[in-house]
N, C-alpha and C positions, 0 to 999 in steps of 0.2 A: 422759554419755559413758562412765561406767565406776558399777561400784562401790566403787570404795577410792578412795580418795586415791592411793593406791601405782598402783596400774592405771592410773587416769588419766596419772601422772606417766608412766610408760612410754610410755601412749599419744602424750602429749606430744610426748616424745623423738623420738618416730616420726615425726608430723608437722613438727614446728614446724623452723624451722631458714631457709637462704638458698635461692631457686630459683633455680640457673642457667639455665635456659630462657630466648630470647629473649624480652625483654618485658617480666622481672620484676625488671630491673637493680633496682627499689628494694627488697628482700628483702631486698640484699645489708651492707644497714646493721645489721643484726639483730647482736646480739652471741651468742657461743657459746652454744646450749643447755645447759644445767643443771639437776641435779634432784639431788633430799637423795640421799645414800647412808645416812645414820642417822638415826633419831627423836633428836626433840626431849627434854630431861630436864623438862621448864619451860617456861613463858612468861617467865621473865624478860627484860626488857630490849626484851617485845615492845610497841609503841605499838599500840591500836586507836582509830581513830575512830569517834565516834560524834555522828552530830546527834539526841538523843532526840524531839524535835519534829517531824522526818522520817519517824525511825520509829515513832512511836506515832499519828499523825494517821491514821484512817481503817482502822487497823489491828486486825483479830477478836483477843479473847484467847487465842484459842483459839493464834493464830499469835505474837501480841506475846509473851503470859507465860512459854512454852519456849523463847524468844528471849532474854528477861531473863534467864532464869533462870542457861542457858548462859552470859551474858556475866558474871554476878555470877563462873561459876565459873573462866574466863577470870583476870579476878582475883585471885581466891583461889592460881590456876596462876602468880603475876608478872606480870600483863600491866599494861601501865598505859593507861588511858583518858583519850584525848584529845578535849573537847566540841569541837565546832564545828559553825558553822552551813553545814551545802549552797548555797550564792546563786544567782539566776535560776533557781528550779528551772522555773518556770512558761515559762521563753524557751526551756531547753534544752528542756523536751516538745516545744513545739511544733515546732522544729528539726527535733527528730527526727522527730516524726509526717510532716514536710514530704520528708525527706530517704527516708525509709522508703517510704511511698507513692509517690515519685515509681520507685522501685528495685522498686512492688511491679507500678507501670503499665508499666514497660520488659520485666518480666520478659511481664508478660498478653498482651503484641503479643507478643513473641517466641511463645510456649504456641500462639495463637490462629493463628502463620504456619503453627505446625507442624500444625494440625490438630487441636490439642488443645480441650478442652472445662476452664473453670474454672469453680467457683461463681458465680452472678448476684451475691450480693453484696460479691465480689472483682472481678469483671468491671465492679461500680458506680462503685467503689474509682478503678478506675481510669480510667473515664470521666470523674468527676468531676474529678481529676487532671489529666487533659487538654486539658479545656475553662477550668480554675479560676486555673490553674499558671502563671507565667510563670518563664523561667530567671533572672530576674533574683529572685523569690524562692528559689529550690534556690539561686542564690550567694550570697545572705546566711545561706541556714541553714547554709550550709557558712564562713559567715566566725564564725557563733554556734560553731559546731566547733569552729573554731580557738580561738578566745577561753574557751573554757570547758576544751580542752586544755589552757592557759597555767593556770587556776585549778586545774585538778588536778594540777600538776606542783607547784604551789606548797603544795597541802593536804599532797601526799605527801613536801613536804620536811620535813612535823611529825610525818608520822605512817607507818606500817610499811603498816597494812592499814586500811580503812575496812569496818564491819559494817554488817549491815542484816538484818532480817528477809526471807524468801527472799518475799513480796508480801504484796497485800493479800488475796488469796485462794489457797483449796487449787485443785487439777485440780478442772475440772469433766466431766460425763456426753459419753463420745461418742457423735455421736447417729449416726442411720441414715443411710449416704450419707457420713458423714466420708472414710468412708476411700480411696471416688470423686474425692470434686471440693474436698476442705478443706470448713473453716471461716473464715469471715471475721467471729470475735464482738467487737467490739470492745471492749463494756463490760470481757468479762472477758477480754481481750489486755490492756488496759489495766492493769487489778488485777494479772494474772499479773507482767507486765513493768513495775513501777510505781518498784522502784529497780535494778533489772539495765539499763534501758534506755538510763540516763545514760550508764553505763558501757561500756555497747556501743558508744553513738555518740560516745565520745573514744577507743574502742578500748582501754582497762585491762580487763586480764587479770581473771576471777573464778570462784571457785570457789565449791560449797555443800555442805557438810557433815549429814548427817542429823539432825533433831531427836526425830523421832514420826512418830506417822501420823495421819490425818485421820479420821472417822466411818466411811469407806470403806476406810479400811485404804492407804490412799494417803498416800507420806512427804512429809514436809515439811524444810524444811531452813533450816541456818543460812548466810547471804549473806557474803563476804569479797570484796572485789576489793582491788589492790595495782596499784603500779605499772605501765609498762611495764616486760617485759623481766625484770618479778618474780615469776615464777609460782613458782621454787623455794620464797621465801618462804611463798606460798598454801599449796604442797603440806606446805612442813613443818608449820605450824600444824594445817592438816585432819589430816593424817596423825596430828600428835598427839591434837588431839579427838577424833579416831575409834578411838585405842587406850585412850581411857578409857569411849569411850559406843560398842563397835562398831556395824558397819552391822546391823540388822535385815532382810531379807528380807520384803517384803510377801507376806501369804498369797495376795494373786492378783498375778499375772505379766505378766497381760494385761487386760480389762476387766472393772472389780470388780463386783458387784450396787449399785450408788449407791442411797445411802437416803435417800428426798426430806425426811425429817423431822428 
């Protein structure tokens, strides 16, 4: 969305907040928007969670070691490091994969009333959804939602922010046609979105902060989500990270030369 942490937070500002519109009566529970007016001195007194067995399973050094490295200095900044173990990770994927898809086949009928044209295997996506699905599984992945909401209201009454490395994989090459009809990769939708996705589907707020950049010159980053209703917290943390490691500027802007080796 931005590059600062600061920007973002503006950004924020701009969006987030109650919609009075008919319709969106439940917006209206939102508490006042908020954002740092000053950097951090410190991490003192900051909790991070961490499940290491989360994020080291399946995870490139390449992506894990500038991961560690950052949290060691975290640390060293006052932070204090809370283990714990993530539960049902393997119920809440599914969930989501359940709830996602079904949100990906509503949208493909709407595209396709319009006249529009999607990818075959987006448009598979959602055949398959359609024939497969019944509403009575989308109401249990949505009772998994809730129940796993209750688990992360309770992690975050231990801890300030939970970390993670930004996936199990860097960007990959866009190919020819992308930018026509999408991509529907899922291996590496998966990898990309492998611990952001939890997070999305209980709706906690998360931000990522730059670590490096990949063979391609493409950045990678460090994963943070917090509470509902926490994003201040998110932003001061980043904000401080990033006035010890600023942001770098990739040398391409747009689509890099990808080195297959």
């Amino acid at each position: 969305m931005a590059h600062t942490p600061q920007d973002c937070a503006r950004l924020y500002a701009v969006m987030a907040g109650p919609d009075y519109q008919v319709g969106s009566e439940q917006s209206r529970i939102q508490p006042k928007v908020t954002i740092p007016k000053t950097l951090l001195k410190s991490l003192v007194g900051v909790k991070v969670g961490i499940d290491q067995c989360w994020n080291q399973t399946g995870v490139p050094d390449s992506l894990f070691n500038p991961f560690q490295k950052r949290l060691n200095w975290m640390i060293d900044q006052g932070a204090e490091i809370v283990h714990f173990i993530m539960p049902e990770k393997d119920v809440v994927y599914a969930a989501h994969l359940m709830c996602f898809s079904n949100e990906i086949a509503s949208d493909v009928i709407r595209y396709q009333q319009q006249g529009k044209q999607v990818d075959y295997d987006v448009e598979m996506i959602s055949n398959i959804q359609a024939q497969t699905v019944r509403a009575t599984d989308y109401f249990i992945a949505n009772k998994i939602r809730t129940k796993f909401m209750r688990i992360m209201n309770d992690l975050f009454s231990k801890m300030d922010i939970i970390a993670t490395p930004m996936s199990k994989s860097t960007m990959v090459e866009i190919g020819a046609g992308d930018h026509l009809y999408g991509r529907s990769d899922a291996n590496t939708v998966g990898k990309i979105s492998y611990f952001t996705r939890i997070f999305n589907f209980v709706g906690c707020p998360g931000i990522m902060v730059q670590l490096g950049h990949d063979k391609n010159d493409v950045p990678f980053g460090f994963h943070m989500a917090a509470k509902w209703w926490n994003e201040e917290k998110l932003f001061e943390i980043a904000a401080f990270m990033e006035s010890e490691a600023p942001y770098k500027k990739p040398v391409h802007l747009h689509t890099p030369p990808f080195k297959t080796a």
